[in-house]
C-alpha positions in Angstrom: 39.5 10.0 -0.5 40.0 12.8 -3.0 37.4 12.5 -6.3 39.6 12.4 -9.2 37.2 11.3 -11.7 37.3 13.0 -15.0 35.2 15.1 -16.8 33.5 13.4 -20.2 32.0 14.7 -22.8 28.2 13.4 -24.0 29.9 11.4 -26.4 32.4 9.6 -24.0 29.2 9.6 -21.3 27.4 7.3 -24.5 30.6 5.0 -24.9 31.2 4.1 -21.2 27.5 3.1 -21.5 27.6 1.3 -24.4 31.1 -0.9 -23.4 29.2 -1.6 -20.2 26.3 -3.8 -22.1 23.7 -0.9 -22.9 22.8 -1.6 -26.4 21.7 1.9 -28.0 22.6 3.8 -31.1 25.5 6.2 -30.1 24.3 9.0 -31.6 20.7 8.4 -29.9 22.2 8.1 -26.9 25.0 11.1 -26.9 21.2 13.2 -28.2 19.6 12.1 -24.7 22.4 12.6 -22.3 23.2 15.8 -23.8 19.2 16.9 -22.9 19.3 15.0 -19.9 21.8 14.6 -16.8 23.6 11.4 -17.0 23.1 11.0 -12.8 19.4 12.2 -13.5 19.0 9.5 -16.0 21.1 6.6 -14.2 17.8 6.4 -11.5 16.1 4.7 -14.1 18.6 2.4 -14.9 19.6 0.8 -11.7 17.5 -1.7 -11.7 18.8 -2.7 -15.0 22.4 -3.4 -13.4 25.2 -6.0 -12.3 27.2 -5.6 -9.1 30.2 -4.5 -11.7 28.2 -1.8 -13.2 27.5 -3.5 -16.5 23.9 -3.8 -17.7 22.3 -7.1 -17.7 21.1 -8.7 -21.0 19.4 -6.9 -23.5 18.6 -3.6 -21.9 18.4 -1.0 -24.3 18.4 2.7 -24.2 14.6 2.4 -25.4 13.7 0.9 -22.4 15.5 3.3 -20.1 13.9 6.4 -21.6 10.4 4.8 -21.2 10.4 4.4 -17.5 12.2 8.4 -17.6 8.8 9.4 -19.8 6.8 7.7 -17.9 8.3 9.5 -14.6 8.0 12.6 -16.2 4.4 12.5 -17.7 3.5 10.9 -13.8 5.0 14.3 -12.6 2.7 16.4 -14.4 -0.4 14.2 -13.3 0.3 13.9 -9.6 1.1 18.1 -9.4 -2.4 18.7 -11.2 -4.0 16.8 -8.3 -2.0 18.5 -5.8 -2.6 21.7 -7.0 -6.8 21.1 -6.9 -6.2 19.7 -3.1 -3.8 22.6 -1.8 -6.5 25.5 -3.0 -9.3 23.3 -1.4 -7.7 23.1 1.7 -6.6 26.6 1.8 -9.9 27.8 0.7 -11.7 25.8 3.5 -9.3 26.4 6.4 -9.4 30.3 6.0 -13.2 29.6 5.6 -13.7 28.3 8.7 -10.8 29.6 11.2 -11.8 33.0 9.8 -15.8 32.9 10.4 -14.9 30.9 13.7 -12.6 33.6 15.4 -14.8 36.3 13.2 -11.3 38.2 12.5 -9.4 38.1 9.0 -6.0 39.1 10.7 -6.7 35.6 13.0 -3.5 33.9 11.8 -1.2 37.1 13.2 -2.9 36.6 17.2 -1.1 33.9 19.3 -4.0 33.1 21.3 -6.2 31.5 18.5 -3.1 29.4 17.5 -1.9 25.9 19.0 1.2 27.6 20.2 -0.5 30.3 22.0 2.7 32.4 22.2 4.5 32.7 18.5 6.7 29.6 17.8 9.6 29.4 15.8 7.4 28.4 12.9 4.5 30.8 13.1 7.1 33.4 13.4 8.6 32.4 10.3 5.3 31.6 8.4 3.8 35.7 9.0 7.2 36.9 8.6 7.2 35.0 5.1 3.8 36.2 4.3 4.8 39.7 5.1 7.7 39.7 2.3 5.1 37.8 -0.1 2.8 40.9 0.4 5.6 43.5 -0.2 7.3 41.8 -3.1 3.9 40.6 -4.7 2.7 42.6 -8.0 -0.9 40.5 -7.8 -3.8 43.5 -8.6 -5.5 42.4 -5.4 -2.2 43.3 -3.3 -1.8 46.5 -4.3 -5.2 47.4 -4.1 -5.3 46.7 -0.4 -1.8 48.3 0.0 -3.3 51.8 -1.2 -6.7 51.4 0.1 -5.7 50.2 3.8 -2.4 52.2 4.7 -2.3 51.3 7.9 -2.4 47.3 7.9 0.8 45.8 7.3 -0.1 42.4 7.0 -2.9 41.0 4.5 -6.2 39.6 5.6 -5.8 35.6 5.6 -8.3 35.4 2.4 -5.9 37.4 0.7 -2.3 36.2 2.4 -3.6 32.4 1.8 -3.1 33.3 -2.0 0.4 33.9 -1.3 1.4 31.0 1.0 3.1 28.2 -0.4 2.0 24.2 0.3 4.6 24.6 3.0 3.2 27.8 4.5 -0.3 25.9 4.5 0.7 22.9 6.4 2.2 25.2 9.0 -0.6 27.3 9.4 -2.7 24.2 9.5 -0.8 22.6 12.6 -1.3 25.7 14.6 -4.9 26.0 14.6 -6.8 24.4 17.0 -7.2 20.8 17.1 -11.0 22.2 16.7 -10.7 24.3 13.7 -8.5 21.2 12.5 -11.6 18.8 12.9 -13.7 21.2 11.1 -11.5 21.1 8.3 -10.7 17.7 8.2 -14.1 16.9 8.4 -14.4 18.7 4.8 -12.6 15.8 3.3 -14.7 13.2 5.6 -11.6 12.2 7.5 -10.3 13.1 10.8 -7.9 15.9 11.8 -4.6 14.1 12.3 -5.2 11.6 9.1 -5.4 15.1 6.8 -2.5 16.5 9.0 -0.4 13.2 8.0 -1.5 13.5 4.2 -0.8 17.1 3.8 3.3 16.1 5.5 3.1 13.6 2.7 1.9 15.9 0.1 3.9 18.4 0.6 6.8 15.9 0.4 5.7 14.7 -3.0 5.4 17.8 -4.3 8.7 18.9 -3.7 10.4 16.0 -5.7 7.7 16.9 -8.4 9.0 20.6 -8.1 12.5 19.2 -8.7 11.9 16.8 -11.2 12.8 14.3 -9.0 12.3 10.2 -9.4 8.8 9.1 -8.0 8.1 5.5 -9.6 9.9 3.2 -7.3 10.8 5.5 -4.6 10.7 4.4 -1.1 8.6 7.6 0.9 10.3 9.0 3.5 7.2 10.9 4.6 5.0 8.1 4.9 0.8 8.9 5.2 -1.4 7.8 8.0 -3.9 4.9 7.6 -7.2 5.8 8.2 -9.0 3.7 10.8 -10.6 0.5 8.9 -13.7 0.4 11.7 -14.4 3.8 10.4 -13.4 3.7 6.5 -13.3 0.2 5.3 -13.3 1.4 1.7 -9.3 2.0 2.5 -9.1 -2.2 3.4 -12.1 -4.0 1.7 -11.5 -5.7 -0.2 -7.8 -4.6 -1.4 -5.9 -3.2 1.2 -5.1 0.1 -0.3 -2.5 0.5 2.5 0.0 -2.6 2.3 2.9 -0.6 1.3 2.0 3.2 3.0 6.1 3.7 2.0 5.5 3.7 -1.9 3.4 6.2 -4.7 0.3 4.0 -4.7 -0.6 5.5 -0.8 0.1 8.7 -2.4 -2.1 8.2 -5.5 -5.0 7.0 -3.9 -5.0 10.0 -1.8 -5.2 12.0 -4.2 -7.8 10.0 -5.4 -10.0 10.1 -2.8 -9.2 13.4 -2.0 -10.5 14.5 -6.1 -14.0 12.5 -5.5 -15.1 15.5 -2.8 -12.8 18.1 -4.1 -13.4 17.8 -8.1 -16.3 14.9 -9.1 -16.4 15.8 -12.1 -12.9 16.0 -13.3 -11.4 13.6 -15.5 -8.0 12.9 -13.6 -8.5 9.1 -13.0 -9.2 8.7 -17.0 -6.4 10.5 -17.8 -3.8 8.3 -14.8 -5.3 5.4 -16.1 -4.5 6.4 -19.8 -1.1 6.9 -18.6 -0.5 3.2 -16.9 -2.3 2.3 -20.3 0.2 3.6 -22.3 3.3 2.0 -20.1 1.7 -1.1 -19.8 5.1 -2.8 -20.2 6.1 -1.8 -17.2 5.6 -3.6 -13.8 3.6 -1.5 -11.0 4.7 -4.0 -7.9 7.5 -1.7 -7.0 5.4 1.1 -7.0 3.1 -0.7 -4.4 -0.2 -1.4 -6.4 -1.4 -4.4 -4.9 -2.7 -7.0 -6.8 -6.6 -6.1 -8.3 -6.5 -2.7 -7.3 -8.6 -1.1 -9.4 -11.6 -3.3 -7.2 -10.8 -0.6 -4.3 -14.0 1.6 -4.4 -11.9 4.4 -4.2 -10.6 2.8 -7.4 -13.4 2.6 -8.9 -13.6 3.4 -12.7 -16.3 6.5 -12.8 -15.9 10.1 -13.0 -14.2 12.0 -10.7 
């Protein structure tokens, strides 16, 4: 079938809208969907419409744009706390795999890695880091560039500055199981549980990265549960878990993860300003169970 729909200006976008049941002012509305892609901005309104494509009864524009602020505003608080939790983990896992194997060029020798000759992946990951190195202007590169002439690749210390979340995670599935364990066990959970969260973050953050829709999204990248005979905080007594497919798994990872990482940091003050603020809207499809805020992960102190 050939596409043969026509191009339409903001105002004609704001129209179609309005003679479908949207009640706005036009000129409010031609302002947003001139700032704001009308397929970016449809997300929020799906749930707002008919089988026909009208809207159903007294949806306004208003209402739209607050879920779309809400989204956004979510955005920026769920990449803070990824950002604190990437530099913890990279920070530890050089820690550890570097003292372990007492070498700072560990993550460039086969034998200390899972794959034990050079994957696809690890192949791809130093090559990566290689280009980082040569196309990076950080002082600390260049410093080690004309101090150390012959070493083509960076320490892991420094290279670990340059990976991306994606570079981490890579890294971090070809240590060994080990070095995994010891890491994990930074965060009080076991190896595979932070392997599985770090799949998941990493997923997240790449919507975040391109603005895409996380309230109501089903995960497609869904996190582990850890085991309720050896952390019943995650079960007891609000099963933190019920729905590991939507953004309330992801939040309380974070969470948790913040408690050890940052205690003293104000992030669940300032997520649970911003659920204050957009108290209108439901949290069910994001997956908060009912009385979640009992979860002692959820509870309200510092950190």
């Amino acid at each position: 079938m050939q596409y043969k729909k026509p191009s339409l200006t903001f105002e004609q976008q704001a129209d179609q809208l309005i003679s479908r049941g949207l009640i706005a002012d036009r000129d409010l509305l031609t302002s947003i969907l001139g700032s704001v892609n009308y397929y970016r901005l449809s997300t929020y309104w799906y749930p707002f419409r008919n089988p026909d494509n009208t809207f159903k009864p007294d949806i306004t524009i208003e209402k739209i744009w607050r879920r779309y602020t809400f989204d956004r505003q979510l955005r920026l608080i769920v990449l803070d706390a990824i950002e604190r939790i990437e530099i913890a983990v990279k920070t530890k896992m050089t820690e550890i795999f570097t003292t372990h194997h007492q070498d700072a060029f560990v993550y460039l020798n086969p034998s200390c890695l899972r794959s034990k000759n050079k994957s696809d992946e690890i192949n791809k990951l130093q090559n990566t880091l290689r280009d980082a190195a040569e196309k990076s202007h950080e002082e600390f590169v260049k410093h080690f560039k004309q101090k150390y002439l012959e070493h083509n690749d960076l320490p892991l210390w420094m290279a670990s500055e340059l990976m991306t979340f994606g570079n981490m995670l890579i890294l971090y599935q070809e240590l060994e199981k080990h070095i995994q364990v010891k890491v994990a066990k930074c965060f009080d959970i076991p190896g595979p549980v932070l392997n599985s969260w770090l799949r998941s973050l990493n997923y997240v953050r790449n919507i975040c990265a391109h603005h895409g829709r996380l309230r109501d999204r089903e995960l497609a990248i869904k996190p582990f549960i850890p085991e309720k005979r050896i952390q019943p905080e995650w079960y007891e007594p609000v099963d933190v878990f019920g729905k590991t497919n939507r953004m309330f798994s992801i939040l309380t990872i974070l969470r948790y993860l913040l408690r050890i990482i940052a205690p003293k940091s104000c992030w669940q003050e300032r997520f649970l300003d911003l659920l204050n603020r957009y108290k209108e809207l439901p949290w069910e499809p994001m997956g908060f169970p009912k009385d979640w805020q009992e979860c002692p992960i959820w509870k309200n102190q510092q950190g």
